[in-house]
C-alpha positions in Angstrom: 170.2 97.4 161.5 170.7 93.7 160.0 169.8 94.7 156.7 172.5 94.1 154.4 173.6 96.1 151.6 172.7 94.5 148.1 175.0 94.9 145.2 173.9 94.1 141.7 177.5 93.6 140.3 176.8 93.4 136.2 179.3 93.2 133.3 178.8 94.8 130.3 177.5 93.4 126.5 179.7 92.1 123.6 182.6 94.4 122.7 183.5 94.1 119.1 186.5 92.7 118.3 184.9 89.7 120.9 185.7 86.8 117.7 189.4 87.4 118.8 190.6 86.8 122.3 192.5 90.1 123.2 192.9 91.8 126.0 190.6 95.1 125.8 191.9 97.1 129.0 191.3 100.6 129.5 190.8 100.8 125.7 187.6 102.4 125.4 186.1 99.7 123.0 182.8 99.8 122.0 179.9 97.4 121.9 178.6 95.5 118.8 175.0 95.7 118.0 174.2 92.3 120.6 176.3 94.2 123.1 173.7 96.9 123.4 170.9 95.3 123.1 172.0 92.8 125.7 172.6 96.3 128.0 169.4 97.4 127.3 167.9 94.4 128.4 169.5 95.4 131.7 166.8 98.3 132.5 163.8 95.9 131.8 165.6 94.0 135.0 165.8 96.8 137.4 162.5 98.5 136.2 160.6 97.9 139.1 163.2 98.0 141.9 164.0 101.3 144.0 168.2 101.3 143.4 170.1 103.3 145.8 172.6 104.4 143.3 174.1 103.2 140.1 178.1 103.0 139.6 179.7 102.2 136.7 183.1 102.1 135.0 183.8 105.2 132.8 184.3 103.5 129.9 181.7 103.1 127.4 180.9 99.8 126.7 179.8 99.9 131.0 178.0 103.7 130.8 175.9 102.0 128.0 174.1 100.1 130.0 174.3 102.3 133.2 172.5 104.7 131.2 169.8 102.3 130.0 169.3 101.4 133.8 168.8 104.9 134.5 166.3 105.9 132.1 164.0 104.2 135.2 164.8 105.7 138.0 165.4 108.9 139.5 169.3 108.9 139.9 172.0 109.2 137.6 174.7 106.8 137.1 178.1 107.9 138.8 181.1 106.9 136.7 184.2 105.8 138.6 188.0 105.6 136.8 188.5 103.2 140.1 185.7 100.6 138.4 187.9 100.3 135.0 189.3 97.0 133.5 193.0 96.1 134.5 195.0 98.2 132.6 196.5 95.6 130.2 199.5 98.0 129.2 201.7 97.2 125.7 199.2 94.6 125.8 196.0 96.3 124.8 194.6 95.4 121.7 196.9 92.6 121.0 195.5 88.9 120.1 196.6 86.2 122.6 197.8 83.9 119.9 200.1 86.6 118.8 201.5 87.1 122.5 201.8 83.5 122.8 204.4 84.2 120.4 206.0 86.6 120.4 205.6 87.1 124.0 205.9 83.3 125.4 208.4 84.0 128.4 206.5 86.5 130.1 203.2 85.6 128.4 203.6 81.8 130.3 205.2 83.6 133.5 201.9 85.5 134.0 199.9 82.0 134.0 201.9 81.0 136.7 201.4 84.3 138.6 198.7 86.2 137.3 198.2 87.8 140.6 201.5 89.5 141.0 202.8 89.8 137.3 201.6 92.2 135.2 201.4 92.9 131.3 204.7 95.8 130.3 203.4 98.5 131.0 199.8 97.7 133.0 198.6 96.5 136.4 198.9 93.4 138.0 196.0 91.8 139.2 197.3 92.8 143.1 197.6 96.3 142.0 194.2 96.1 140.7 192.8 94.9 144.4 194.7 97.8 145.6 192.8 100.2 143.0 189.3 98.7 143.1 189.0 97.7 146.9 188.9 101.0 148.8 186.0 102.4 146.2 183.7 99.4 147.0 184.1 99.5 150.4 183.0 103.1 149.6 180.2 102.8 147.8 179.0 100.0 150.4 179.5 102.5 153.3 177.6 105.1 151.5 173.9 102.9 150.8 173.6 100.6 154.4 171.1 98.6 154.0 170.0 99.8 150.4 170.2 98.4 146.8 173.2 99.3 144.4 174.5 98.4 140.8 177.5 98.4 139.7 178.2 97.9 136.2 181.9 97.0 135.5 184.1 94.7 133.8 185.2 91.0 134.0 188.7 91.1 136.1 187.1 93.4 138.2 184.3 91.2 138.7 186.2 88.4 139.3 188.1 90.4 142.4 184.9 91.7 144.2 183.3 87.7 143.6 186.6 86.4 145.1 186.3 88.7 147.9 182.7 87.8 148.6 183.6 84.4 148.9 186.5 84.7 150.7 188.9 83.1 148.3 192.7 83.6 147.5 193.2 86.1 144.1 194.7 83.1 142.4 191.5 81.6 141.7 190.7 84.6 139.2 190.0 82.3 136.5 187.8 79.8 138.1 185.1 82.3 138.0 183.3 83.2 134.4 181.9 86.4 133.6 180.1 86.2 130.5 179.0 89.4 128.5 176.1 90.8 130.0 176.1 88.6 133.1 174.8 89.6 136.7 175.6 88.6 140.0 174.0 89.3 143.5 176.2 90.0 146.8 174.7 90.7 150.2 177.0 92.7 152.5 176.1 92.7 156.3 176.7 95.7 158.6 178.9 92.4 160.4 180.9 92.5 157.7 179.5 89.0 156.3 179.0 88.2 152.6 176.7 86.3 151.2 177.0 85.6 146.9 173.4 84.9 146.0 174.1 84.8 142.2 176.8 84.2 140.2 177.3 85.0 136.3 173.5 84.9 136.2 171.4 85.9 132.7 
């Protein structure tokens, strides 16, 4: 069977607290009145498609709109610890201008290797490969040649996309994930990838 596996990777709406560039994490933030309706919107998009499964995150702001994309069909969303944000540590909840500060050392250490150095106390974006890969390839293995979403979060995104396209974990940030986006990955039983959207609305 050539058929390949299609994976509807989403990320959820606006989180409140979104004015203020922080790092949310594993913090189980909620969405502001947009970022609901914008994951609501979600199950107007799959209304008419036969999913194989939906996966999401366990953290609210991602159930949200796993739930809305369940109301039409006849499967429940499976909620996955392995799905949620990069653990962000000490970090959590603190503004970036105020890390700049009182943070700069290991605040401009990071930019130079986000991949491999991680907030005190949180994951590193390589530790996060390590969490997030195995489940996908999971998930992939368990719906050949079917249709699947998977509603997660931005870093996480950012790894399966860089995956798809074959390219290095230090490009993380030269891929956007808007609130609310959706992207499209094929993945053949040859173990080709094909990215046939990226941070789509």
């Amino acid at each position: 069977m050539n058929k390949p596996t299609r994976v509807h990777l989403l990320r959820h709406g606006q989180v409140e607290g979104y004015e203020e560039k922080r790092y949310n994490g594993q913090a189980d933030t909620p969405l502001t009145v947009l970022g609901r309706r914008q994951s609501a919107g979600f199950a107007g998009c799959f209304q008419y498609r036969r999913l194989a499964a939906i996966y999401s995150s366990d953290l609210q702001r991602c159930r949200f709109a796993a739930d809305q994309i369940a109301l039409f069909q006849r499967i429940k969303p499976v909620y996955r610890t392995d799905l949620r944000e990069l653990c962000a540590g000490d970090w959590e909840g603190i503004p970036w201008a105020v890390l700049q500060h009182d943070a700069t050392e290991l605040w401009q250490a990071r930019l130079r290797d986000i991949v491999h150095i991680a907030p005190p106390g949180g994951e590193s974006f390589c530790a996060l490969a390590k969490r997030v890969r195995p489940g996908l390839q999971q998930i992939i293995s368990s719906h050949l040649g079917g249709e699947v979403v998977i509603v997660s979060h931005g870093g996480v995104n950012r790894l399966i996309l860089l995956d798809a396209l074959g390219a290095p974990l230090e490009n993380l940030m030269r891929i956007e994930q808007d609130y609310a986006c959706h992207n499209i990955i094929d993945y053949y039983p040859d173990g080709r990838t094909s990215v046939l959207l990226l941070n789509g609305k």
